[in-house]
PQR file with spaces between the fields and no chain letter, atoms N, CA, C, O and H, PARSE charges and radii, in Angstrom:
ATOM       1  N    UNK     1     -24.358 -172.774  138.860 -0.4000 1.5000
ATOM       2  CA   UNK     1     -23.906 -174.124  138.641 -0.0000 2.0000
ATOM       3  C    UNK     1     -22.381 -174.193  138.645  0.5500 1.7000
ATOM       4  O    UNK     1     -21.807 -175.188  139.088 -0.5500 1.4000
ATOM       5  N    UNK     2     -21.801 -173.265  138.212 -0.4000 1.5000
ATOM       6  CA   UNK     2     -20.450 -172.896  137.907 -0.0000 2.0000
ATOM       7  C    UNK     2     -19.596 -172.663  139.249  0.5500 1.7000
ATOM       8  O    UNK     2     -18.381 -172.694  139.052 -0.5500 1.4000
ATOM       9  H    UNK     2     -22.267 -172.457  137.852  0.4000 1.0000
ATOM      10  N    UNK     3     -20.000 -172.435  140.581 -0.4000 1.5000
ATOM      11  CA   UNK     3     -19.958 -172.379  141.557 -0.0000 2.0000
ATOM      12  C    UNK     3     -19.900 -174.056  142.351  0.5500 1.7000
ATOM      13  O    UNK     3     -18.969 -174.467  143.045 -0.5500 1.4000
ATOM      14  H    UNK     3     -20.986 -172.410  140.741  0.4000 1.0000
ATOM      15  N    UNK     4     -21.015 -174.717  142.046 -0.4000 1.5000
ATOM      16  CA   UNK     4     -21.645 -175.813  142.983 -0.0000 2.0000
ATOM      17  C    UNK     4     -20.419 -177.045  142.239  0.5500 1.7000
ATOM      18  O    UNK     4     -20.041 -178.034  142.866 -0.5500 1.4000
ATOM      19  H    UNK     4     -21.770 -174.383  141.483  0.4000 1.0000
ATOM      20  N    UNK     5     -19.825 -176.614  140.434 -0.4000 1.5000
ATOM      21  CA   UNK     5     -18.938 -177.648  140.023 -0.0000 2.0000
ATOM      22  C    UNK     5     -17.744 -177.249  140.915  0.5500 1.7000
ATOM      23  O    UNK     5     -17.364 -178.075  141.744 -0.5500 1.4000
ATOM      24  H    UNK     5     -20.132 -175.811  139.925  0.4000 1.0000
ATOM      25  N    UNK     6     -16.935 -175.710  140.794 -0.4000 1.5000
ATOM      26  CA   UNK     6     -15.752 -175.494  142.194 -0.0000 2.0000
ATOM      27  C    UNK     6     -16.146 -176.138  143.219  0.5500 1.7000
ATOM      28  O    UNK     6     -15.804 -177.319  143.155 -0.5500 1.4000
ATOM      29  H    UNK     6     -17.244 -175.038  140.120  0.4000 1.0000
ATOM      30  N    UNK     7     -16.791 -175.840  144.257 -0.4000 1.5000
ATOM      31  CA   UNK     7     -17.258 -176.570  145.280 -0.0000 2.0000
ATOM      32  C    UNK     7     -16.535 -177.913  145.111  0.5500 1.7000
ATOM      33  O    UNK     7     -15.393 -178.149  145.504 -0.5500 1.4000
ATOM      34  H    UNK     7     -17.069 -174.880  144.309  0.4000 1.0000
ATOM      35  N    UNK     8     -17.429 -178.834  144.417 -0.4000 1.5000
ATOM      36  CA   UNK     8     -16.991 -180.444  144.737 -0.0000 2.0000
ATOM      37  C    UNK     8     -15.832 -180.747  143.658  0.5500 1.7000
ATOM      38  O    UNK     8     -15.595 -181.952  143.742 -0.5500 1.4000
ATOM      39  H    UNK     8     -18.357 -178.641  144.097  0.4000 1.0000
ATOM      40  N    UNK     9     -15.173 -180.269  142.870 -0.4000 1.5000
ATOM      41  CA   UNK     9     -13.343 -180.551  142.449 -0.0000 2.0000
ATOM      42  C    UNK     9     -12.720 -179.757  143.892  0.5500 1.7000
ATOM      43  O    UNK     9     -11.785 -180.438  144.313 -0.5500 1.4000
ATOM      44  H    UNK     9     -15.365 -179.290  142.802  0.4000 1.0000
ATOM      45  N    UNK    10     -12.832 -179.177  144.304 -0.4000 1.5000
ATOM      46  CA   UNK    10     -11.873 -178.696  145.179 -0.0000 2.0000
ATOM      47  C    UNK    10     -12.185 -179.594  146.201  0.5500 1.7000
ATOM      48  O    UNK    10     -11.175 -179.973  146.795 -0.5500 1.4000
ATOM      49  H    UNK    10     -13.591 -178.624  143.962  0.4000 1.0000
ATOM      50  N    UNK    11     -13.528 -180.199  146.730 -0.4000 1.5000
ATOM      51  CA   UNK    11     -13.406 -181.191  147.854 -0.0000 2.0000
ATOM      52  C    UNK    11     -12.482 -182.236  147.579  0.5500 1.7000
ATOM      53  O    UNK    11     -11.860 -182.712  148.528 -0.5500 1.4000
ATOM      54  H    UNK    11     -14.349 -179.891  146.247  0.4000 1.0000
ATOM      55  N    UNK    12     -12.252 -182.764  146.167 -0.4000 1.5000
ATOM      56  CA   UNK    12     -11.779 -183.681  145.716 -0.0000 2.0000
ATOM      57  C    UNK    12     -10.404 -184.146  145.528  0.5500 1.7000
ATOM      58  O    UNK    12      -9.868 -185.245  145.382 -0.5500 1.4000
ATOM      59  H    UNK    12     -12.757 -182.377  145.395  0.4000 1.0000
ATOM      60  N    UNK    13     -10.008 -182.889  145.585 -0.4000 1.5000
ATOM      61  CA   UNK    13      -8.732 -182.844  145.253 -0.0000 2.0000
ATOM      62  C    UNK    13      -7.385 -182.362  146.438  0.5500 1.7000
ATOM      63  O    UNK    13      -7.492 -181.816  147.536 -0.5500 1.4000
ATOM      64  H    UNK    13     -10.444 -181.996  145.704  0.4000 1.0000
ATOM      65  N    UNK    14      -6.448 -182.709  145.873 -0.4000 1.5000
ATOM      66  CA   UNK    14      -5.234 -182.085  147.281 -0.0000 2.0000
ATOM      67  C    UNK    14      -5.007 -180.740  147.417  0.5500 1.7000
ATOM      68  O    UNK    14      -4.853 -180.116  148.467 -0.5500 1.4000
ATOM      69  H    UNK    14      -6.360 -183.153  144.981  0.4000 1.0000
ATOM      70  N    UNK    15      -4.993 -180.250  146.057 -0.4000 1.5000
ATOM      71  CA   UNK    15      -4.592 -179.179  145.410 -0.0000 2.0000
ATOM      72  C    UNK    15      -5.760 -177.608  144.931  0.5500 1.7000
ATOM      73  O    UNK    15      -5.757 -176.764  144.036 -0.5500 1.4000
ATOM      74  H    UNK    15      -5.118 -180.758  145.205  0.4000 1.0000
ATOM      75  N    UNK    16      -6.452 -177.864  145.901 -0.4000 1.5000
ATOM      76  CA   UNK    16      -7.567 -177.170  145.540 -0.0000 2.0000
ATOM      77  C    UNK    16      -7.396 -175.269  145.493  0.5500 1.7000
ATOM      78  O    UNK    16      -8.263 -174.406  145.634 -0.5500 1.4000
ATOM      79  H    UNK    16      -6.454 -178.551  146.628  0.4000 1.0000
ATOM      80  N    UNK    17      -6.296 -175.181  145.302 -0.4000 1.5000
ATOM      81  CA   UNK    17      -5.749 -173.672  144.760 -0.0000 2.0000
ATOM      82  C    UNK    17      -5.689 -173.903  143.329  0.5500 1.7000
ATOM      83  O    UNK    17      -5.598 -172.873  142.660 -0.5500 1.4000
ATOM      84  H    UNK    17      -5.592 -175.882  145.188  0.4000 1.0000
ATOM      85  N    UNK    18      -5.716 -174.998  142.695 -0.4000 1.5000
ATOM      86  CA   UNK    18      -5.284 -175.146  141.120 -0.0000 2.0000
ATOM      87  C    UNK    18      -6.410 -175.301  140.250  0.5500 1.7000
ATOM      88  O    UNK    18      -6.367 -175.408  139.024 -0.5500 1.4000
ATOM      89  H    UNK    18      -5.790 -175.835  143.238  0.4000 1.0000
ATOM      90  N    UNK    19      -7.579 -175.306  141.100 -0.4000 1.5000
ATOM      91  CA   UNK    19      -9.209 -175.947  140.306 -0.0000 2.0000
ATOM      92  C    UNK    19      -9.198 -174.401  139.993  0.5500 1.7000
ATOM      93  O    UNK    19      -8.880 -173.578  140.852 -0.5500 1.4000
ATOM      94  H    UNK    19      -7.614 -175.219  142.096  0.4000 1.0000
ATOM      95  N    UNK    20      -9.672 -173.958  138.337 -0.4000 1.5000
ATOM      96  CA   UNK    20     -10.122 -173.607  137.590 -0.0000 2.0000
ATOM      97  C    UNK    20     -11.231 -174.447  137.150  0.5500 1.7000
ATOM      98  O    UNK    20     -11.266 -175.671  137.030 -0.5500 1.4000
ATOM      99  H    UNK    20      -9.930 -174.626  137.640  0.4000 1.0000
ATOM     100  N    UNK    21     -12.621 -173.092  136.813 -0.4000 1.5000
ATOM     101  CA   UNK    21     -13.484 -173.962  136.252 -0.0000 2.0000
ATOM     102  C    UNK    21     -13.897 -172.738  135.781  0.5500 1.7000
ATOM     103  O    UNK    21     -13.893 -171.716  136.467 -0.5500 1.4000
ATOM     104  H    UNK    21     -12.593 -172.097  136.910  0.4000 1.0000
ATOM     105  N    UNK    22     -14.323 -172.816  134.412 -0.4000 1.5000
ATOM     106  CA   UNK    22     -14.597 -172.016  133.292 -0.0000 2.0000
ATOM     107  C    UNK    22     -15.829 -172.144  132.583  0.5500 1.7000
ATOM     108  O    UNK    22     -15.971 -173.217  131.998 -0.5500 1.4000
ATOM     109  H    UNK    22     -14.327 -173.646  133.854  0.4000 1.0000
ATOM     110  N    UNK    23     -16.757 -171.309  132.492 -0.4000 1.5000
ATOM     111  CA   UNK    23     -18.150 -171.498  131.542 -0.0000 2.0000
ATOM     112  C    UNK    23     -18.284 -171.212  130.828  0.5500 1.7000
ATOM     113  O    UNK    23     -17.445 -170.344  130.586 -0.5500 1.4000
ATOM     114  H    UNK    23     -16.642 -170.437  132.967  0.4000 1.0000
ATOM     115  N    UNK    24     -19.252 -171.414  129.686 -0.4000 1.5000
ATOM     116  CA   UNK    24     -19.122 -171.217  128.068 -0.0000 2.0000
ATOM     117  C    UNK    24     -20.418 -171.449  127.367  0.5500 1.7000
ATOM     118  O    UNK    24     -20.461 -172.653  127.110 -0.5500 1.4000
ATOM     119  H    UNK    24     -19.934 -172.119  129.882  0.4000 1.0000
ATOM     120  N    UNK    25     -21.796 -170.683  126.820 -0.4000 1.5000
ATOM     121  CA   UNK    25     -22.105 -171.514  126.185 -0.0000 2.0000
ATOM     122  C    UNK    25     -21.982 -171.853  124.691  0.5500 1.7000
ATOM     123  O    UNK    25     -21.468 -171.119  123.847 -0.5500 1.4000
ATOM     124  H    UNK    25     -21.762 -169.705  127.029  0.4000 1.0000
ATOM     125  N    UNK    26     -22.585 -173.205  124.456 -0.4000 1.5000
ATOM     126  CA   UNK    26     -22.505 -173.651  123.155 -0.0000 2.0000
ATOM     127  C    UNK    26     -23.556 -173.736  122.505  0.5500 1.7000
ATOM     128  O    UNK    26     -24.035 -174.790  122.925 -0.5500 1.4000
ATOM     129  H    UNK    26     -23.002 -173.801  125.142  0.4000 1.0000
ATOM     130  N    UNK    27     -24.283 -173.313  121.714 -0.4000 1.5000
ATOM     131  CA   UNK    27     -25.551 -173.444  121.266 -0.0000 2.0000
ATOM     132  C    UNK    27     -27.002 -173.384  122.214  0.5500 1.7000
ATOM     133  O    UNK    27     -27.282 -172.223  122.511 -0.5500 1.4000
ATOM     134  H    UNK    27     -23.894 -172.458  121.373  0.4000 1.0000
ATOM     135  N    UNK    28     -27.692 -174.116  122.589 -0.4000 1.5000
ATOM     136  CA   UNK    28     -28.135 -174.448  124.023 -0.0000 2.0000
ATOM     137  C    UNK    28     -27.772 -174.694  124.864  0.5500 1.7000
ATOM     138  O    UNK    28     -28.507 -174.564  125.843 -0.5500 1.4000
ATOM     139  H    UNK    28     -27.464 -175.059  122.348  0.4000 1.0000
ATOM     140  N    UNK    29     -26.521 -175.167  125.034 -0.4000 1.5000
ATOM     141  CA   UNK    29     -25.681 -176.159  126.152 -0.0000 2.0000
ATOM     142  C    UNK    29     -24.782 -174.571  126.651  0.5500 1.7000
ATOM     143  O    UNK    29     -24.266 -173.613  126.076 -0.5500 1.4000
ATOM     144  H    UNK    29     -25.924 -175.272  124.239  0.4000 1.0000
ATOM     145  N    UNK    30     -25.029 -175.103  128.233 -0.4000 1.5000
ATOM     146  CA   UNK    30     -23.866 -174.389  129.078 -0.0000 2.0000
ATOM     147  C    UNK    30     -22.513 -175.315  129.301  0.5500 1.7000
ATOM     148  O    UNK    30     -22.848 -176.219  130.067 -0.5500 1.4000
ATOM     149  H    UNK    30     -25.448 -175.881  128.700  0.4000 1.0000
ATOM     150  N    UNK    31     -21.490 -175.419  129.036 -0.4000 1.5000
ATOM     151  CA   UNK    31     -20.186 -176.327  129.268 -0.0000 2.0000
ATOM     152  C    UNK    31     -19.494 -175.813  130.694  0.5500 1.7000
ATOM     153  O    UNK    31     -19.489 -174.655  131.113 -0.5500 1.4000
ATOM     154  H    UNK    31     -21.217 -174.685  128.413  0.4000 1.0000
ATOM     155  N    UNK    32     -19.174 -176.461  131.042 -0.4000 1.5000
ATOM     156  CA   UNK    32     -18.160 -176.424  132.280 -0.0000 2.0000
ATOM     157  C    UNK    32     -17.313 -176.736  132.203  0.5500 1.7000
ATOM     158  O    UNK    32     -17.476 -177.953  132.284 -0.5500 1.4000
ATOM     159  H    UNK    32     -19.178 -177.401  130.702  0.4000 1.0000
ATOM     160  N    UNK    33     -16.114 -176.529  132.059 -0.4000 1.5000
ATOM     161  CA   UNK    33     -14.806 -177.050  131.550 -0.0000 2.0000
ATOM     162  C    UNK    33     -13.754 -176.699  132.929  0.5500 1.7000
ATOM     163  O    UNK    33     -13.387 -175.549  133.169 -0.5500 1.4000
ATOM     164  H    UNK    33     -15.983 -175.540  131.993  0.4000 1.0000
ATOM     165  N    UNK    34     -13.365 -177.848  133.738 -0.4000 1.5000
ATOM     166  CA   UNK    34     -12.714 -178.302  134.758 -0.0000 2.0000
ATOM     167  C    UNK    34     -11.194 -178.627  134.587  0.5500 1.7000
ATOM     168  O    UNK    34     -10.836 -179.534  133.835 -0.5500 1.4000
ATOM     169  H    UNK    34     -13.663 -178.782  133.543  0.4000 1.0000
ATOM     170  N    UNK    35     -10.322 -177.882  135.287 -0.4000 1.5000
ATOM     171  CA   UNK    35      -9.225 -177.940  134.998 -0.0000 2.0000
ATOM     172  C    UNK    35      -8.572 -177.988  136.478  0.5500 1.7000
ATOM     173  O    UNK    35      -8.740 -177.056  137.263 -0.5500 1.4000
ATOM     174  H    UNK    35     -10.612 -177.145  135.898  0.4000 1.0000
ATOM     175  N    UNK    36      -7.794 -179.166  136.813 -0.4000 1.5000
ATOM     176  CA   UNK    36      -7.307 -179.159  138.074 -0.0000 2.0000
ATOM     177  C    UNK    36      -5.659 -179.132  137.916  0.5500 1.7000
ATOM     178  O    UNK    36      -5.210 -178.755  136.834 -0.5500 1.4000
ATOM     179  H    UNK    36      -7.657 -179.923  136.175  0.4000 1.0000
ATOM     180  N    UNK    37      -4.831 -179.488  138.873 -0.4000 1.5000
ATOM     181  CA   UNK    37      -3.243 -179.923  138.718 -0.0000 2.0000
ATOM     182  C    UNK    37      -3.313 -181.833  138.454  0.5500 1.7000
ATOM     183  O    UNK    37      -4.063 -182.605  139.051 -0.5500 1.4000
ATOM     184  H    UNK    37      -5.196 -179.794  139.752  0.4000 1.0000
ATOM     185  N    UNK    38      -2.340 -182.167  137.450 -0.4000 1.5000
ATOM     186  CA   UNK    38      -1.718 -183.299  136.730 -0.0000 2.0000
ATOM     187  C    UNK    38      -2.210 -184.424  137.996  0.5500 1.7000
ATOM     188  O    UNK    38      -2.850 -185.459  137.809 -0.5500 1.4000
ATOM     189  H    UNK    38      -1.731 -181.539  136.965  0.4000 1.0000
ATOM     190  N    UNK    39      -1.729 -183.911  139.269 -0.4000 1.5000
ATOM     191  CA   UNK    39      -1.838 -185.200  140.407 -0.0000 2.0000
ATOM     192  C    UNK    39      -3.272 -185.531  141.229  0.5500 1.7000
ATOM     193  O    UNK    39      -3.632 -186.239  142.170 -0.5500 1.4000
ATOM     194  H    UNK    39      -1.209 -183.070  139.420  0.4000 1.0000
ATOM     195  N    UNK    40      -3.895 -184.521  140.228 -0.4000 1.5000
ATOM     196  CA   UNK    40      -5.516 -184.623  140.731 -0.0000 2.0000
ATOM     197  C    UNK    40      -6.062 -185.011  139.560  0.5500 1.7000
ATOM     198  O    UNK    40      -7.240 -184.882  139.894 -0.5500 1.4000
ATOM     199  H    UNK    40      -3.603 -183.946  139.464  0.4000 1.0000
ATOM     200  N    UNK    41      -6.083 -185.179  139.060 -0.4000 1.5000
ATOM     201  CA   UNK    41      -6.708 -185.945  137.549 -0.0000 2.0000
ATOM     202  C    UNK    41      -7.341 -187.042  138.058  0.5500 1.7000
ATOM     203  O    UNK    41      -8.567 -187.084  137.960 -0.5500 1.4000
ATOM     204  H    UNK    41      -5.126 -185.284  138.788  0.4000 1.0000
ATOM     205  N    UNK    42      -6.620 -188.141  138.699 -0.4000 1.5000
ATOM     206  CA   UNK    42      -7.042 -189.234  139.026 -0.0000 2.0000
ATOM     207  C    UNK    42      -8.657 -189.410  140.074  0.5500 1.7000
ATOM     208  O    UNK    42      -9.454 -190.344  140.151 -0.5500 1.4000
ATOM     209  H    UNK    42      -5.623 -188.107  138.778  0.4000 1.0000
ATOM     210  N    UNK    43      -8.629 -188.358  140.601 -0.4000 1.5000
ATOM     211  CA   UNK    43      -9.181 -188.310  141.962 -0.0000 2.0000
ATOM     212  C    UNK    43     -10.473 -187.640  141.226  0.5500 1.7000
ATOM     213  O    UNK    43     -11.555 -188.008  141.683 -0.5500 1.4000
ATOM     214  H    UNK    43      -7.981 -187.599  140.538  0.4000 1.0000
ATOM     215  N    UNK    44     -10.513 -186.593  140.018 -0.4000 1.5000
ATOM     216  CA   UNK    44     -11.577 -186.279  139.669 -0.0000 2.0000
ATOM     217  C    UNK    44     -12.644 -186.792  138.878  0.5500 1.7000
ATOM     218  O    UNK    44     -13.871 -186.710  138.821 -0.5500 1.4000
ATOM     219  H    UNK    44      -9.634 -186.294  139.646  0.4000 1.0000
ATOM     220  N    UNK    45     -11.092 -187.715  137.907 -0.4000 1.5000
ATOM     221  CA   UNK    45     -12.362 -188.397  136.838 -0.0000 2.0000
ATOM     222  C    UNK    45     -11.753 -189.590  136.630  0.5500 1.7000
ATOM     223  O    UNK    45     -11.396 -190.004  135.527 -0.5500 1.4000
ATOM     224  H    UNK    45     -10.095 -187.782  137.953  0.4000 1.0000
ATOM     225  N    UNK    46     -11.563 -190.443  138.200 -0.4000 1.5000
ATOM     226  CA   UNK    46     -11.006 -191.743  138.182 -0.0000 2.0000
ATOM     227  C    UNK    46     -10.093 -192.983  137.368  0.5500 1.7000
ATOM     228  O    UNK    46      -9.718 -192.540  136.282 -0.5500 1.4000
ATOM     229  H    UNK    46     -11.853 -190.107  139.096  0.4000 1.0000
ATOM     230  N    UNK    47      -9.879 -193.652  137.474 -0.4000 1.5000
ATOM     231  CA   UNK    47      -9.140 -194.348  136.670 -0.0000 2.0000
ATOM     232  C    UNK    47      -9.809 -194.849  135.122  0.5500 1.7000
ATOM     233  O    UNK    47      -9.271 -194.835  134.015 -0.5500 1.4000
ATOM     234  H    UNK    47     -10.184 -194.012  138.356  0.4000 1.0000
ATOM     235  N    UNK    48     -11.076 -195.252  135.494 -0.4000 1.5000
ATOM     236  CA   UNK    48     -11.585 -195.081  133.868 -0.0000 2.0000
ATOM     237  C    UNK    48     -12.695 -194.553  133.470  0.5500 1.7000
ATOM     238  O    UNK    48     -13.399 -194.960  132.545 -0.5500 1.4000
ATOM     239  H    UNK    48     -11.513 -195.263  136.393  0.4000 1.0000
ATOM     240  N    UNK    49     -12.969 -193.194  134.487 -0.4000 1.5000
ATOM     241  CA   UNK    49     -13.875 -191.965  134.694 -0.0000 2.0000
ATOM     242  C    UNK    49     -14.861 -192.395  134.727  0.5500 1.7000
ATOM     243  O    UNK    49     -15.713 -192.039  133.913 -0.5500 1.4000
ATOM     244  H    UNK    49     -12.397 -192.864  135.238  0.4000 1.0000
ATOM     245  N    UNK    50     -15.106 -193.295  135.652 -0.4000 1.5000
ATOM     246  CA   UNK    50     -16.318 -193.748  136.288 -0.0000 2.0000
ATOM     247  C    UNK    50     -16.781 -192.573  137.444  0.5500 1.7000
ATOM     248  O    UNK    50     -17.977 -192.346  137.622 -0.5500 1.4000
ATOM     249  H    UNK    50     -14.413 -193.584  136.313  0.4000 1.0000
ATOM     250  N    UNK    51     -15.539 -191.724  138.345 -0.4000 1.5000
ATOM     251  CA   UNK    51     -16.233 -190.550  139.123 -0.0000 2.0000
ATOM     252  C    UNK    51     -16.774 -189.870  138.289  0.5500 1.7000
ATOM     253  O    UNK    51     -18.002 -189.790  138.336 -0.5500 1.4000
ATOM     254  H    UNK    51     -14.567 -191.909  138.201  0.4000 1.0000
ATOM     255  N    UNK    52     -16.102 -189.220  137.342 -0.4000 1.5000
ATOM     256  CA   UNK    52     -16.930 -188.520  136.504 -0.0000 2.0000
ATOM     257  C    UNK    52     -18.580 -188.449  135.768  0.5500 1.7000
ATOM     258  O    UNK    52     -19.432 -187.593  135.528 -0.5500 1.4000
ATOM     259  H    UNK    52     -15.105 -189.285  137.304  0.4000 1.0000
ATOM     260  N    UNK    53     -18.398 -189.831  135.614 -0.4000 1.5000
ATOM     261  CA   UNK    53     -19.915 -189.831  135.620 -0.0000 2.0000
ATOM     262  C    UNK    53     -20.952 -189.746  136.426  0.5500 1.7000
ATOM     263  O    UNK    53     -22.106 -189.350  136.261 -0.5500 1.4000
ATOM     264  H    UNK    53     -17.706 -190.527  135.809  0.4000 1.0000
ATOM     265  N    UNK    54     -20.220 -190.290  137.557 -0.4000 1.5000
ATOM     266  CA   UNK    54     -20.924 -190.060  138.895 -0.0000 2.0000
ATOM     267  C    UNK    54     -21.553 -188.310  138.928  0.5500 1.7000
ATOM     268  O    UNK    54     -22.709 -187.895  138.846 -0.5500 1.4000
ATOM     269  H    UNK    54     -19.283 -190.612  137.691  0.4000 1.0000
ATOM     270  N    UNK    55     -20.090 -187.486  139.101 -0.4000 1.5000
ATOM     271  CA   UNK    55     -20.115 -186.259  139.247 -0.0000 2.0000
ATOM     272  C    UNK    55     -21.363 -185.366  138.167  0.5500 1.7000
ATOM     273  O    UNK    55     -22.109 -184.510  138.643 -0.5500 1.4000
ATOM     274  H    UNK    55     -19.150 -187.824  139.168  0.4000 1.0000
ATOM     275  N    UNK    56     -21.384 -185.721  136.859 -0.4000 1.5000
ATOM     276  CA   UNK    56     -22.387 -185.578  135.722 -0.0000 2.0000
ATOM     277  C    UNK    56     -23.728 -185.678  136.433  0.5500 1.7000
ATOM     278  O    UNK    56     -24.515 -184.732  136.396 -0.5500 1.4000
ATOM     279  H    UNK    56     -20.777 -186.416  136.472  0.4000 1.0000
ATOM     280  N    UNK    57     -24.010 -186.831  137.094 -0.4000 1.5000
ATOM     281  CA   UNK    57     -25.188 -186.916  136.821 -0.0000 2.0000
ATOM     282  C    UNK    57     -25.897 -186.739  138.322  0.5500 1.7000
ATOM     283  O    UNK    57     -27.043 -187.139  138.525 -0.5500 1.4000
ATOM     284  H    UNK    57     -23.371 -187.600  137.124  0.4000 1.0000
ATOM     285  N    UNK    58     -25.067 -186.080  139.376 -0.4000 1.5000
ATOM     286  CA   UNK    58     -25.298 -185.338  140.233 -0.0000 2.0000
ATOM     287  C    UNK    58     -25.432 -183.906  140.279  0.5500 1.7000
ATOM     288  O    UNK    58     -26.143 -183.225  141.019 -0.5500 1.4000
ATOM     289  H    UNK    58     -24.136 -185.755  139.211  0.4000 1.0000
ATOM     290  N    UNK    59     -24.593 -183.539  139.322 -0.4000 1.5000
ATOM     291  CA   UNK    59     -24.765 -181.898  138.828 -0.0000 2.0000
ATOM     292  C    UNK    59     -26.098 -182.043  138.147  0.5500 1.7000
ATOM     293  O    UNK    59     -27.023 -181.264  138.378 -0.5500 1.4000
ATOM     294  H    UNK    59     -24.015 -184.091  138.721  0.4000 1.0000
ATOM     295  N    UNK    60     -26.201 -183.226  137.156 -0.4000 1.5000
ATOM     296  CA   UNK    60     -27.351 -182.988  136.616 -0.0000 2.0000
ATOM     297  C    UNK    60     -28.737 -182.928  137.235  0.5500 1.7000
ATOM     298  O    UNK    60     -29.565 -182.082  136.897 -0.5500 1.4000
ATOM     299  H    UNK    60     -25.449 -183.859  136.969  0.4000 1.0000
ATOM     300  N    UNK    61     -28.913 -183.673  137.969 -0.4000 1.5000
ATOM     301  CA   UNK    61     -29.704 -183.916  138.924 -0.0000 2.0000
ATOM     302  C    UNK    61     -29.991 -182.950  139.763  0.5500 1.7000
ATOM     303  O    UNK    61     -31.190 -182.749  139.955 -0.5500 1.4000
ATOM     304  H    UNK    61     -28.241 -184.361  138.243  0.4000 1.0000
ATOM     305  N    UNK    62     -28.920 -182.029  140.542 -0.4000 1.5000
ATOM     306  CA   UNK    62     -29.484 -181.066  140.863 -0.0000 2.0000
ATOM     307  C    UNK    62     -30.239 -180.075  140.048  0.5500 1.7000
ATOM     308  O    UNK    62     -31.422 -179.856  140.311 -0.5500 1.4000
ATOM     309  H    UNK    62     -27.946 -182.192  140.385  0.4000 1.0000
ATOM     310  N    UNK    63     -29.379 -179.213  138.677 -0.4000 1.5000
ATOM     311  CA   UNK    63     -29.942 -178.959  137.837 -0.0000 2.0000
ATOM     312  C    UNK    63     -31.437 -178.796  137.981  0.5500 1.7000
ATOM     313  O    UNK    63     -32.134 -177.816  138.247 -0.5500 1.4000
ATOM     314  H    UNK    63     -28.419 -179.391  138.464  0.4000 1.0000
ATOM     315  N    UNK    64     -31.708 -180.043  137.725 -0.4000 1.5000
ATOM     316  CA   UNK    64     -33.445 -180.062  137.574 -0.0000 2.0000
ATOM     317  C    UNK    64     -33.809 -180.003  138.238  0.5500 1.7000
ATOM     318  O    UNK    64     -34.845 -179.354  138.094 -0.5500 1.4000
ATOM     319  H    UNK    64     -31.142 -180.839  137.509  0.4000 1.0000
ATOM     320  N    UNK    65     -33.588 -180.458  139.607 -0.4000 1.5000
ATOM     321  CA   UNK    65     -34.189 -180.526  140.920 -0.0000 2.0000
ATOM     322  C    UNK    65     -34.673 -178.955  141.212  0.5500 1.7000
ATOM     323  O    UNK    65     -35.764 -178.525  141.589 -0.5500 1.4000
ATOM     324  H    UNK    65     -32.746 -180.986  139.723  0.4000 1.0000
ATOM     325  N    UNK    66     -33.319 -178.211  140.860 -0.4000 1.5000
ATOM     326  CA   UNK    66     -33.857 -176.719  141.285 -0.0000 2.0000
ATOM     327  C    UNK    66     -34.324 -175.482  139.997  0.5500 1.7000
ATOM     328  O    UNK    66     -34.191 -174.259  139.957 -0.5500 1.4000
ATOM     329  H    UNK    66     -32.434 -178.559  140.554  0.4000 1.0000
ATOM     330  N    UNK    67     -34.784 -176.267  139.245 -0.4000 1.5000
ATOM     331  CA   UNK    67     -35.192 -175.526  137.601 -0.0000 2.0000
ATOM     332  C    UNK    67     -36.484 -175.236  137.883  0.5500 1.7000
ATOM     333  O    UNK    67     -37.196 -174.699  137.034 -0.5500 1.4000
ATOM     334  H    UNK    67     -34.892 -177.261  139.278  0.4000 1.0000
């Protein structure tokens, strides 16, 4: 999964040498924690992170799709 989140921030972005993405878990939960450059912020988790949710619930979606 940690793979398929690189994948689409780096499509996303200008700067796709700067996407870090880091895994972790937390109790049950696996976290993904996405870290791009300052001038890609916008582009990942939109002006009032409406992509972002987008992005959520396409990861999520695959997720299950292939569980």
């Amino acid at each position: 999964m940690k793979e398929l989140v690189e994948v689409i921030a780096k499509a996303l972005v200008d700067d796709p040498e700067s996407v870090v993405v880091n895994e972790r878990e937390e109790k049950k939960t696996t976290v993904l924690e996405v870290r791009v450059a300052e001038s890609d912020m916008g582009k990942v988790i939109g002006m009032i992170g409406d992509k972002m949710d987008q992005h959520v619930r396409f990861v999520s979606f695959m997720t299950k799709k292939t569980a």
